[in-house]
C-alpha positions as CSV (number, residue, x, y, z in Angstrom):
1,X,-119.0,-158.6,184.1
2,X,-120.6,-156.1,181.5
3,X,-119.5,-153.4,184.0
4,X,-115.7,-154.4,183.3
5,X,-116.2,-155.3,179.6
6,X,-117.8,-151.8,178.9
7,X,-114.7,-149.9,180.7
8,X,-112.2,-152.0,178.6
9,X,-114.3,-150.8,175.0
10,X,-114.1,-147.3,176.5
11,X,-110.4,-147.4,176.8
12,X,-110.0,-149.0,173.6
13,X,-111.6,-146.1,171.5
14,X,-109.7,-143.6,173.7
15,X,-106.1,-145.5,172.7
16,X,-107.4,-145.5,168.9
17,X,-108.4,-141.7,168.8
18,X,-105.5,-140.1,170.7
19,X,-103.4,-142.2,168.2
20,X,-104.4,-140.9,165.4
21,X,-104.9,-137.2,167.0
22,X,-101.0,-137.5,167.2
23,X,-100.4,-138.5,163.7
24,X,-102.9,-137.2,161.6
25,X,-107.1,-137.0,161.2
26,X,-108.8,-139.8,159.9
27,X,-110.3,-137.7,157.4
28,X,-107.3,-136.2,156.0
29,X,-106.3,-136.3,152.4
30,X,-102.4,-137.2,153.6
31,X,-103.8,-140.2,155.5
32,X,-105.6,-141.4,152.1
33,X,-102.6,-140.7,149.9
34,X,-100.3,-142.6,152.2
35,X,-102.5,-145.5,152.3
36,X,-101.1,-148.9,151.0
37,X,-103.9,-149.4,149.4
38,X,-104.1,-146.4,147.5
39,X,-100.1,-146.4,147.0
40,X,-101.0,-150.1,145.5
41,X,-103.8,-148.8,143.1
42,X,-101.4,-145.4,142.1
43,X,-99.1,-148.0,141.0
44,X,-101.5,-150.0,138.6
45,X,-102.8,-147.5,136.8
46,X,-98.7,-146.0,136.4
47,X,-97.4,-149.3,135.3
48,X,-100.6,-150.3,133.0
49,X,-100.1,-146.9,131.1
50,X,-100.5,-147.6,127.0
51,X,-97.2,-147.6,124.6
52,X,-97.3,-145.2,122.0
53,X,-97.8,-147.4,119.7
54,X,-101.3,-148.9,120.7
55,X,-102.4,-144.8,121.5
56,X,-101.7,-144.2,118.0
57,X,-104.3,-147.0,117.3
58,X,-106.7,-146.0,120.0
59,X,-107.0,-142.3,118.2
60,X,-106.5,-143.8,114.9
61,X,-109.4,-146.6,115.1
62,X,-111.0,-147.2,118.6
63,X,-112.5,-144.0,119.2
64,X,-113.9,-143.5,115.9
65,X,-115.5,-146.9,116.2
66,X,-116.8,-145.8,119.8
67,X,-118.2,-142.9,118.7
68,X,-120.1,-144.8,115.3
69,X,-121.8,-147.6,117.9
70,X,-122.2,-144.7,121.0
71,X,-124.5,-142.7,117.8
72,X,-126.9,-145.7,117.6
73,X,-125.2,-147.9,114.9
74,X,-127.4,-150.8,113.7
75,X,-124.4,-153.4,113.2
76,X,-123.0,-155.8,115.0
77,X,-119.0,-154.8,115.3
78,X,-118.2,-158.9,116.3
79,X,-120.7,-159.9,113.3
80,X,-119.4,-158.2,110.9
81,X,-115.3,-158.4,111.7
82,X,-115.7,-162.0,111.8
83,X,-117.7,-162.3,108.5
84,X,-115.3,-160.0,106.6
85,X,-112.0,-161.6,107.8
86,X,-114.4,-165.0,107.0
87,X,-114.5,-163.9,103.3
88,X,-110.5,-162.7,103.2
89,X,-109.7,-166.2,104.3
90,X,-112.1,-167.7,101.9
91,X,-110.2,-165.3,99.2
92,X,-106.5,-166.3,100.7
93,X,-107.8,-170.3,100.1
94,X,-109.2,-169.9,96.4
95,X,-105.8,-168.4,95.4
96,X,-103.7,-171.3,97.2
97,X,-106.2,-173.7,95.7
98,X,-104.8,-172.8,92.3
99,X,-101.5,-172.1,93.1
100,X,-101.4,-175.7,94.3
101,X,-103.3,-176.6,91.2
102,X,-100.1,-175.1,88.7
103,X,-97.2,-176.5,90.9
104,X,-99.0,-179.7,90.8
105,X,-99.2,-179.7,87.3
106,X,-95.6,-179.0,86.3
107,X,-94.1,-180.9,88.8
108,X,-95.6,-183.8,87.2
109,X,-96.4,-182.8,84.3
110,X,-100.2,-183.3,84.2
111,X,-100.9,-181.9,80.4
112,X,-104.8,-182.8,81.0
113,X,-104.6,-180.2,83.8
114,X,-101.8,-177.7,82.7
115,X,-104.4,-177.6,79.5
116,X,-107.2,-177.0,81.5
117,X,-105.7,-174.0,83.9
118,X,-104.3,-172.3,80.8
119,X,-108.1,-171.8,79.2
120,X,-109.6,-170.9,82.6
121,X,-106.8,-169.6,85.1
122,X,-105.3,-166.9,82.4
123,X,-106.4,-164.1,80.7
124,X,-105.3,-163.7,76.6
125,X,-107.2,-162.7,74.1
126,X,-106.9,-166.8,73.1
127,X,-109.5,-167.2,75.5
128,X,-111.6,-164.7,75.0
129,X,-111.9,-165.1,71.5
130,X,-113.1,-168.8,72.7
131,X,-116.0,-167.3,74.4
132,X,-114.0,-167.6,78.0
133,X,-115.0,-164.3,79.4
134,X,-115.2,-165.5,82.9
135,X,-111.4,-165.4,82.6
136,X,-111.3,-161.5,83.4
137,X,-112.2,-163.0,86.8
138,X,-110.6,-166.2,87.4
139,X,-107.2,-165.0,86.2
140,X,-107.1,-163.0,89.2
141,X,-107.1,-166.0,91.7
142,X,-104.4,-167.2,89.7
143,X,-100.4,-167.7,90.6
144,X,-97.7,-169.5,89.3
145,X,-94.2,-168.6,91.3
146,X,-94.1,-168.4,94.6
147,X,-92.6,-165.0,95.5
148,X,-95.7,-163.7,93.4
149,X,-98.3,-165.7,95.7
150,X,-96.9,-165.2,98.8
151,X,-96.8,-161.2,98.6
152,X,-99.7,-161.3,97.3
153,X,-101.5,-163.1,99.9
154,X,-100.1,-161.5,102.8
155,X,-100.8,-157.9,100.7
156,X,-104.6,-159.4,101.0
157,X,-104.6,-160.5,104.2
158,X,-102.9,-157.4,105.8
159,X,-105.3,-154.8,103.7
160,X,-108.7,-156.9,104.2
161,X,-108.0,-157.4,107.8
162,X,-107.7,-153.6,107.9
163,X,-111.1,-153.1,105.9
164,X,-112.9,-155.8,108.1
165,X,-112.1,-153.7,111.0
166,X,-114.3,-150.8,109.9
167,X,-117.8,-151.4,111.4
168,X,-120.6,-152.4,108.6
169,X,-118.3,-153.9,106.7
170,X,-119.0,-157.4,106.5
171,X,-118.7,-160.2,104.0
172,X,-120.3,-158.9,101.4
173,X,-118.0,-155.9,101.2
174,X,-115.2,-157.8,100.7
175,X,-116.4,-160.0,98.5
176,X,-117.9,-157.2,96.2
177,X,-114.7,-155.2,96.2
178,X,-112.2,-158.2,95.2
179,X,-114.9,-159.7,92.1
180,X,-115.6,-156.3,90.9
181,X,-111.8,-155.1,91.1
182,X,-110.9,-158.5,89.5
183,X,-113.0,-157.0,86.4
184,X,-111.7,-153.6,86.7
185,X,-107.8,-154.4,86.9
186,X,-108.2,-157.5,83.9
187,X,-110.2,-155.0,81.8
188,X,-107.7,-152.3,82.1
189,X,-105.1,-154.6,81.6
190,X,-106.6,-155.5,78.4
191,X,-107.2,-151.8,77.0
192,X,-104.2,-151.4,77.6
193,X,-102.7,-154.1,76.0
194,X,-104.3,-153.5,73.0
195,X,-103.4,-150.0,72.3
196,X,-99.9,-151.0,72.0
197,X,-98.4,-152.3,68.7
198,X,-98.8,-156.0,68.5
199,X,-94.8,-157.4,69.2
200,X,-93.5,-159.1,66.7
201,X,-90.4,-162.0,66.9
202,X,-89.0,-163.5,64.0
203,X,-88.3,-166.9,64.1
204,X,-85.4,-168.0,61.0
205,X,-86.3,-171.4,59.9
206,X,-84.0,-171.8,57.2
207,X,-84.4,-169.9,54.1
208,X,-87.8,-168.5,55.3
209,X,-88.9,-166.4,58.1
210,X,-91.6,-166.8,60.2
211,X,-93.5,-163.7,62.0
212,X,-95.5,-164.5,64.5
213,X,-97.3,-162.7,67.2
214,X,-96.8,-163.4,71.0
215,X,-99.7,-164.1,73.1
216,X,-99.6,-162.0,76.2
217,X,-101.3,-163.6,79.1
218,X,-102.3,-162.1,82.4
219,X,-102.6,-163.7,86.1
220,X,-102.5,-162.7,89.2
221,X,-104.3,-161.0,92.5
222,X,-102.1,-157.9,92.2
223,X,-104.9,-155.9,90.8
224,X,-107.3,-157.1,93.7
225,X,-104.7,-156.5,96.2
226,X,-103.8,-152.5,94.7
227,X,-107.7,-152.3,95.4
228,X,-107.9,-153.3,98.7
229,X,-105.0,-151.6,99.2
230,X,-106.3,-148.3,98.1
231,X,-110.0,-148.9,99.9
232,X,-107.6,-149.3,103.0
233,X,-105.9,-145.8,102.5
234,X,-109.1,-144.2,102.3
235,X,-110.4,-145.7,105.1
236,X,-107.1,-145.1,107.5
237,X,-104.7,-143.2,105.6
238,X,-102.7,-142.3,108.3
239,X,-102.6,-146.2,109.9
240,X,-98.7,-146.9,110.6
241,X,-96.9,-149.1,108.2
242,X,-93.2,-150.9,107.0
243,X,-92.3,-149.8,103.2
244,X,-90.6,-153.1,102.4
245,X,-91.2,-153.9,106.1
246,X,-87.9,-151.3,106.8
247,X,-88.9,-147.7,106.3
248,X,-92.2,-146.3,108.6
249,X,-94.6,-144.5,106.8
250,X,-97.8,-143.6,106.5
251,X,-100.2,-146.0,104.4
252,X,-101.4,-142.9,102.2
253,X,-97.6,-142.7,101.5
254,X,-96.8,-146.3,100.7
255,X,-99.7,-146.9,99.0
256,X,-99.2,-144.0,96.6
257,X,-95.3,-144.4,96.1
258,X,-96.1,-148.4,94.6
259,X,-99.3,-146.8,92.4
260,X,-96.4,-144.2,91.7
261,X,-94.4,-146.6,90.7
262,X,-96.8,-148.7,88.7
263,X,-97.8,-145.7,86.4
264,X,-94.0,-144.8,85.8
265,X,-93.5,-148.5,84.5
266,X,-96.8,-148.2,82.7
267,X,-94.8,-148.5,78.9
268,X,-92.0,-151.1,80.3
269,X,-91.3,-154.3,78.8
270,X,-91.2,-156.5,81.9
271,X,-93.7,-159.0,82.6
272,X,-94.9,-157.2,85.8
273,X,-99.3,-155.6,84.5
274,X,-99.0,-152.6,85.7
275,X,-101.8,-151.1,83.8
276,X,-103.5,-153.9,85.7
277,X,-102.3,-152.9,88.9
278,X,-103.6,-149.3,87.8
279,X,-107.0,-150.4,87.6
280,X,-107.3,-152.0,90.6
281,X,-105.9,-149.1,92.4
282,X,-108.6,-146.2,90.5
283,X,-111.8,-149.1,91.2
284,X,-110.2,-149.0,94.9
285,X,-110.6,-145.3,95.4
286,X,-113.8,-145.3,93.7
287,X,-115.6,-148.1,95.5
288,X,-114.2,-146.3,99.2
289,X,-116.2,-143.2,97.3
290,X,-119.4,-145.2,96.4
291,X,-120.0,-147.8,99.1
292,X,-117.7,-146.7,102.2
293,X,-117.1,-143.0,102.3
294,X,-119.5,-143.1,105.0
295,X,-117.4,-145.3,107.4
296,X,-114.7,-142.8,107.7
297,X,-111.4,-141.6,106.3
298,X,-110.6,-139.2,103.7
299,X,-114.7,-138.0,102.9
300,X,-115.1,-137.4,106.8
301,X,-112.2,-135.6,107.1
302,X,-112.9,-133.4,104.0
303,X,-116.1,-132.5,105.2
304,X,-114.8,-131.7,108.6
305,X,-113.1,-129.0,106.9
């Protein structure tokens, strides 16, 4: 029995080899291409190839984020996105906290409340002169309309998402950039303010005539969002973006045509704070330069050179 079982095993192999004598050797790079399984395989890594798009992103912030953990970073890259977009969101709420706060008020018409925002959501020189300085802060967490709020928050949400993406930069980053921009903005606001003539309306009552001065007041993220907005451009200045979400550009370029736009409108009589927005977007630059020109951007590529 083993006799006849050893003579069919024999004449198996025989069948197999001169089989593939006739085609090809088994160890032949045409027999491996041809495979199904390598044809499968091929046809993963073809179909699975990255858009354009997300290369741009890879070169633009994957690899340099490789490369800072590959050197021996000491920070957590998970830690420290998910406390930064933590504090954004924390920002994002204290500004619709208020904003619900004013609506509320007016809609039905809550003077106890509409008195209390007015001496600690705005900045005038009103509450200053009351001894309110934490005003220069507050104001800035502070809308009224809601076109003004919502570009606001979605300015702060797309620029600190883009910070909280550079490694390091955690909570406390964000937090100290939006506080001390706050300051920065409202004070240059304020100089500004008051190296203009005072404005004066009359106001005919009768026979006499009444000169008053108009209190300006100032409220608003705007300032913390140029800020973040121009820590951003440092960081990535080249990231991909929608001018008026229609025209591509790069941020460098959008960020620079609104600060562009903000010191051509510096003198105008509208009730947009540009000066304010000015501020914000000179403490951005220099907090990148201070605190974060070590993470990348502009400073790294400078050096480079």
């Amino acid at each position: 029995m083993s006799a006849i079982q050893n003579c069919f095993r024999m004449g198996t192999q025989r069948y197999a080899a001169s089989t593939l004598r006739k085609s090809v050797a088994t160890t032949s790079r045409r027999l491996q291409c041809t495979s199904p399984i390598h044809q499968a395989s091929r046809n993963i890594v073809t179909f699975a190839r990255p858009a354009p798009f997300p290369q741009r992103l890879e070169k633009l912030v994957a690899r340099p984020v490789r490369r800072h953990y590959n050197s021996g970073s000491r920070f957590n890259p998970d830690a420290s996105y998910r406390s930064a977009k933590s504090a954004v969101w924390s920002l994002i709420l204290a500004n619709t906290a208020v904003f619900l706060a004013w609506n509320y008020a007016r809609e039905f018409k809550d003077v106890k409340l509409i008195r209390l925002l007015n001496a600690n959501a705005l900045l005038n020189e009103a509450n200053l002169a009351a001894g309110r300085y934490y005003t220069i802060i507050t104001c800035a967490f502070s809308h009224k309309d809601l076109g003004h709020f919502a570009f606001n928050m979605f300015a702060l949400w797309t620029f600190g998402g883009m910070i909280a993406f550079i490694p390091g930069v955690g909570a406390a980053h964000i937090y100290a950039l939006a506080f001390s921009s706050a300051i920065a903005s409202s004070t240059g606001w304020l100089l500004h303010t008051r190296s203009k003539e005072p404005t004066i309306v009359e106001k005919k009552l009768g026979r006499f005539t009444q000169r008053t001065r108009v209190i300006d007041s100032a409220l608003g993220a705007s300032g913390v969002v140029m800020a973040t907005a121009a820590t951003a451009t440092c960081l990535m200045p080249m990231a991909p973006m929608l001018i008026m979400a229609i025209v591509p550009a790069p941020l460098f370029v959008s960020t620079g045509l609104f600060a562009g736009i903000d010191l051509y409108l510096l003198d105008a009589r509208d009730k947009i704070g540009h000066s304010a927005h000015l501020g914000g977007f000179v403490f951005g630059i220099a907090y990148y330069l201070l605190m974060l020109r070590r993470r990348g951007g502009i400073w790294q590529m400078m050096k480079r050179r």
